[in-house]
C-alpha positions as CSV (number, residue, x, y, z in Angstrom):
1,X,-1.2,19.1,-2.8
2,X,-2.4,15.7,-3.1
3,X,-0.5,12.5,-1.6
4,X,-0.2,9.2,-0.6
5,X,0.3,8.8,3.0
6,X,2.1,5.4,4.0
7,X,1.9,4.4,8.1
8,X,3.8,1.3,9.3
9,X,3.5,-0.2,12.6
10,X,7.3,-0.5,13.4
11,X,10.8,0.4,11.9
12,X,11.4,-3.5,10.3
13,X,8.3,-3.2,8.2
14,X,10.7,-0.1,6.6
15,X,12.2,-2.7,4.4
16,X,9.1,-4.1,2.7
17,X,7.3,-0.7,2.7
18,X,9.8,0.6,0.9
19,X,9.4,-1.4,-2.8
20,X,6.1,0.6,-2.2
21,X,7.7,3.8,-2.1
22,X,9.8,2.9,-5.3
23,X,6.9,2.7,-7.4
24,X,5.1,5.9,-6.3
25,X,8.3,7.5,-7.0
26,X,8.5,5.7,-10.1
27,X,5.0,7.7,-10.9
28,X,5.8,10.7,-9.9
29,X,3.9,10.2,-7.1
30,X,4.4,12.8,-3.6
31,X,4.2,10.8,-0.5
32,X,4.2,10.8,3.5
33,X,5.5,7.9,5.9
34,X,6.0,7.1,9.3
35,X,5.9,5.0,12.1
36,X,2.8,4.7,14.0
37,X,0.9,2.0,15.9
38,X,-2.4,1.3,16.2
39,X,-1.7,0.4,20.0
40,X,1.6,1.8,20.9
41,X,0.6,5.2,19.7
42,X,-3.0,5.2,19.2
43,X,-3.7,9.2,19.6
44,X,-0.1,10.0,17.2
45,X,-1.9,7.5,14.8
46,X,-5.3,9.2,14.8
47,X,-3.9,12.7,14.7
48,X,-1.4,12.0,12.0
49,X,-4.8,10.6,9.6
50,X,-6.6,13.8,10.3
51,X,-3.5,16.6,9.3
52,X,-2.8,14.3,6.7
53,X,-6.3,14.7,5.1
54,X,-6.1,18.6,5.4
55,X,-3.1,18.6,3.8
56,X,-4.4,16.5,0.6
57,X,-3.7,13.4,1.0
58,X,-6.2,10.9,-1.0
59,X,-5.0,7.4,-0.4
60,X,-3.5,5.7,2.6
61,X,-1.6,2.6,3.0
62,X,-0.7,0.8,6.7
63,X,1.3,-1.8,7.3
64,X,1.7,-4.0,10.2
65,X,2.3,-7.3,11.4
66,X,1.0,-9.8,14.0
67,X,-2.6,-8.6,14.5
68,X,-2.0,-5.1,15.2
69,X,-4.8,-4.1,12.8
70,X,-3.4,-0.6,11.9
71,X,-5.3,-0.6,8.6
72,X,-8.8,-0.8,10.6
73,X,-7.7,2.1,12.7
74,X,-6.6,4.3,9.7
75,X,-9.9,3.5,7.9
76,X,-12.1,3.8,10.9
77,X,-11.1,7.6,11.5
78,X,-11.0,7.9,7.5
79,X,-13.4,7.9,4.5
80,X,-10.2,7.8,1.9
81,X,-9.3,5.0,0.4
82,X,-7.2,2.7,2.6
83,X,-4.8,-0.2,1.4
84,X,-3.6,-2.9,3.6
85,X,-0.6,-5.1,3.6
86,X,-0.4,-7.4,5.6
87,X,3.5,-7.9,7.0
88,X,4.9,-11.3,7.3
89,X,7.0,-12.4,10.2
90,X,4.6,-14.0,12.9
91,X,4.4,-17.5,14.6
92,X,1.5,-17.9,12.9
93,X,2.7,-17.8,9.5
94,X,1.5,-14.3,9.0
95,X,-1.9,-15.2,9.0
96,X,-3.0,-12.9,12.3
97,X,-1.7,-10.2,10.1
98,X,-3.5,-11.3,7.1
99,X,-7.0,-11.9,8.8
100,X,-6.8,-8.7,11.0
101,X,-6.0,-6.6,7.7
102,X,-8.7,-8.0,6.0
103,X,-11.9,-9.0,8.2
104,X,-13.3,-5.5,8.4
105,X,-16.7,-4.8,9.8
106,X,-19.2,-4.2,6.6
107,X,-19.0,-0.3,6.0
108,X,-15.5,0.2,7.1
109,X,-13.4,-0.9,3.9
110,X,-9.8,-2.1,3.8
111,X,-8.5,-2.9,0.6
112,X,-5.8,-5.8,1.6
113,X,-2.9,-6.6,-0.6
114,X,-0.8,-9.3,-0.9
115,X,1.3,-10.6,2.4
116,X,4.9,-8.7,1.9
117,X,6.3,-7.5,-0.8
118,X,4.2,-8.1,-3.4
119,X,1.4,-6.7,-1.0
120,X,3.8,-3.2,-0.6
121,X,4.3,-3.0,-4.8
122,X,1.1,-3.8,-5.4
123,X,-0.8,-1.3,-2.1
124,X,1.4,1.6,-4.2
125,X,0.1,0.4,-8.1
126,X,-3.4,0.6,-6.8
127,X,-2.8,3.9,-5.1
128,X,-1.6,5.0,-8.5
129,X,-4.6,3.9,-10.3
130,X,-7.2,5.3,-7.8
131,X,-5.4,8.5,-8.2
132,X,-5.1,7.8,-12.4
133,X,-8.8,8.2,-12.4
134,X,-9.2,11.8,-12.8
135,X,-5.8,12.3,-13.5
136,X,-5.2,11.1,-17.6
137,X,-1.5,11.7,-17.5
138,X,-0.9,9.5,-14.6
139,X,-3.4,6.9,-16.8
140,X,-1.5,7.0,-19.3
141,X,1.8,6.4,-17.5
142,X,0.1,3.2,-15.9
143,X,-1.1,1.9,-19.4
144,X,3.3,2.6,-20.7
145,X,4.1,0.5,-17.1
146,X,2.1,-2.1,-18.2
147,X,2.9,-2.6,-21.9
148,X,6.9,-2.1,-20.6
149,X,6.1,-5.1,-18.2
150,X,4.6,-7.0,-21.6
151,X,7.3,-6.7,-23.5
152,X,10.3,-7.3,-20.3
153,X,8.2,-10.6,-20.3
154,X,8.5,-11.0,-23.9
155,X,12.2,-10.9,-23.5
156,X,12.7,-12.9,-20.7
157,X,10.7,-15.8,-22.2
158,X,12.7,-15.3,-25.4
159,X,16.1,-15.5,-23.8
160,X,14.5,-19.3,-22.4
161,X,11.8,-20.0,-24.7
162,X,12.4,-23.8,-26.7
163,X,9.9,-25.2,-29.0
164,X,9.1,-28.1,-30.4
């Protein structure tokens, strides 16, 4: 079975993580999640990587704030794809979170997402599409998601649109 496996770093990223978990569902899409830390539970979180790739999955995504860097971890004890978002919510204006998800070391990739929600929605589309790409039907249900969020756009600016 293949899946997408979703770590957070504590139980209030739950409510951001979870737009992510609307769209793989949305897709079709099987997937794992739980709490770990990169420093609060640094053995759970390296175990947890490892039985998740034997039992299939193919993409991760971690989530944490502050600069817990739980998207490095995953990806240093991974060669899967791993997607970062970043979590808003520190004195620093989320930026620890932001740089520590993204300034990875060259050869140990993490794809970083948006701060938030935005990052969550988007970490799960791009899970999609790296598991669309030897999967046509899930392709083709990405390209009927996009031309659906043409033509909601379409509407929306018709219900405001005024010309001159």
């Amino acid at each position: 079975m293949r899946f997408v496996s979703i770590l957070m770093g504590s139980k209030s990223d739950y409510d951001i993580v979870k737009e992510a978990l609307g769209i793989l569902e949305k897709f079709d899409v099987k997937y794992e999640i739980l709490i770990t830390s990169a420093h609060r539970s640094p053995q759970r979180t390296q175990d947890y990587i490892k039985e998740a790739e034997n039992k299939g999955a193919k993409v991760f995504i971690a989530a944490a704030g502050m600069a817990a860097h739980l998207a490095g971890v995953v990806a240093a004890h991974t060669t899967k794809p791993v997607l970062g978002i970043p979590m808003p919510g520190s004195n620093l204006a989320s930026m620890d979170s932001l740089f520590s998800t993204v300034q990875m070391p060259s050869g140990i990739p993490v794809a970083t997402v948006a701060i938030g929600k935005a990052g969550a929605i988007n970490a799960a589309y791009l899970a999609v599409q790296i598991l669309a790409i030897d999967d046509e039907n899930l392709a083709q249900k990405l390209k009927e998601d996009r031309k659906k969020q043409q033509e909601k756009l379409k509407k929306d600016s018709s219900e405001i649109e005024v010309f001159l």
